[in-house]
N, C-alpha and C positions, 0 to 999 in steps of 0.2 A: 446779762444782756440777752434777749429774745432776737434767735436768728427770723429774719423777716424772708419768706416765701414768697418768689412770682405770684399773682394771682393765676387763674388757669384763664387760658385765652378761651373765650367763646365764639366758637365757629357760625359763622353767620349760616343761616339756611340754604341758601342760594349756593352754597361752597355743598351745601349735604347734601341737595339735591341732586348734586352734580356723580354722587357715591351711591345713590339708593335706586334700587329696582325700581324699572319706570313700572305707573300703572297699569297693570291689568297682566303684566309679565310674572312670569313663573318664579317663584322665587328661587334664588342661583343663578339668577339670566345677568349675563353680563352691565356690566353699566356704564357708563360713557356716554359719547356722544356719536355717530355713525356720521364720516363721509360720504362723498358723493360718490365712492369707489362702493359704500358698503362696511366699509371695516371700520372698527371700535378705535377713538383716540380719548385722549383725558386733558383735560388742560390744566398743560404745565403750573399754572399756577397753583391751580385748586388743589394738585399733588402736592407743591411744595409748602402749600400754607398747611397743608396736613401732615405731612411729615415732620414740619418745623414745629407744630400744638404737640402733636406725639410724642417728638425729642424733650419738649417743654416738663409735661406732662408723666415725663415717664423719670425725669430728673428727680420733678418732686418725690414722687415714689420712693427711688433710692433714697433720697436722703432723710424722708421721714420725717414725722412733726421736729419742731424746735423742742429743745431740751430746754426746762428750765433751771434758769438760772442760781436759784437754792434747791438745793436738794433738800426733800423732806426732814425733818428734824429730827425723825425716830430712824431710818435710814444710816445715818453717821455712824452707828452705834451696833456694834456686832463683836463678835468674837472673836474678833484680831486685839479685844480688850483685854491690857494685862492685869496681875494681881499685884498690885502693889500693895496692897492694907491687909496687914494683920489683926484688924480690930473686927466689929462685930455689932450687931443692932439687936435689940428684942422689940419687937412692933407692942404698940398700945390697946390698937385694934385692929380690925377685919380690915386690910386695903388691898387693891390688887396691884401685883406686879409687874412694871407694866415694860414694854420692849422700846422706852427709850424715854426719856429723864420729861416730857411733858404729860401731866394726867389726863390731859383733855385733847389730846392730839394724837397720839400713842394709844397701839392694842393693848390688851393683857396679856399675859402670860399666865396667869393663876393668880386666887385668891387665897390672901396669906389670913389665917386669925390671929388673934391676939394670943401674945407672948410667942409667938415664932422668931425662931431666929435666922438672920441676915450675916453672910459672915463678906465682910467687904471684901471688893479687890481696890477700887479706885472711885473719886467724885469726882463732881461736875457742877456749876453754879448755867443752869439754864438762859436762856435768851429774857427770861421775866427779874432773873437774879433769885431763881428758887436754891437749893441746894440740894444733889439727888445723888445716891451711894448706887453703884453697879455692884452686882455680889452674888454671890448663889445661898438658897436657901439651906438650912442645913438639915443633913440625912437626906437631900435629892441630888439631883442633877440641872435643878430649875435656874438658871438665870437670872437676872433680869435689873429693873431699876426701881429703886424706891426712895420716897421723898423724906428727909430728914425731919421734919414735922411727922411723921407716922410712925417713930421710934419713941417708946417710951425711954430705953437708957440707949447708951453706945456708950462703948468699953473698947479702951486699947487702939483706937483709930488714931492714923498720922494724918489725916486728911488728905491726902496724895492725891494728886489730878490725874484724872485719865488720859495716858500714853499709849498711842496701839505700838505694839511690838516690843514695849520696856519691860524691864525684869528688876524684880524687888532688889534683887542682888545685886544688880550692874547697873545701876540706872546714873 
């Protein structure tokens, strides 16, 4: 649900005139309105409708646009992800590996070629019903996510769903 913001009050002219160097005054010159004594007053009002836009105005600020409601899809998906799979992919061909289980929504990480290997940790069946293995590539350090369509075999996988914080052994 999208939190809904005040709109900003807009200060009539009449209210800003009441705030701006009259003309032909120095700029810095006092502003107000002058009694019949001489001395500068402000009217009350005009002060309070501006303090009360201000207080408005400065609320939004703090609190800052509305958060939406889904979070990005590639966003979920980080390195609080455990290994649960001891199986393992050989890609078909050239795909890249991307930082979270949609091809088309999702960055890359690196371009894998064919016959590289994938050694899983944990799956995931996408928002489309795709099926996607998180895993590091092997002999790096690379992460990432790649789509079960882009393995030519997989060997040895329990298919295990990704759990952040689970351990193969305790789970």
């Amino acid at each position: 649900m999208k939190i809904q913001h005040p709109p900003l009050l807009a200060v009539p002219q009449r209210i800003l005139n009441k705030f701006s160097t009259p003309p032909g005054a120095p700029c810095g010159s006092p502003v107000g309105h002058q009694d019949k004594g001489g001395r500068m007053r402000f009217g009350i009002k005009a002060v309070g409708m501006l303090v009360t836009t201000g207080g408005i105005m400065a609320a939004t600020l703090v609190n800052g646009p509305a958060a939406s409601a889904t979070p990005s899809p590639c966003s979920v998906y980080d390195a609080s992800i455990s290994n649960l799979d001891g199986g393992y992919g050989v890609m078909k061909g050239s795909y890249n590996l991307k930082k979270g289980p949609y091809a088309d929504r999702c960055g890359n990480v690196t371009r894998l070629g064919r016959g590289r290997v994938i050694y899983f940790h944990c799956w995931v069946r996408n928002g489309r019903g795709n099926l996607w293995a998180y895993g590091r590539v092997k002999g790096t350090a690379k992460y990432g996510w790649m789509s079960i369509d882009n393995f030519s075999s997989v060997r040895h996988s329990n298919y295990e769903t990704c759990r952040p914080n689970a351990d193969r052994d305790h789970t």
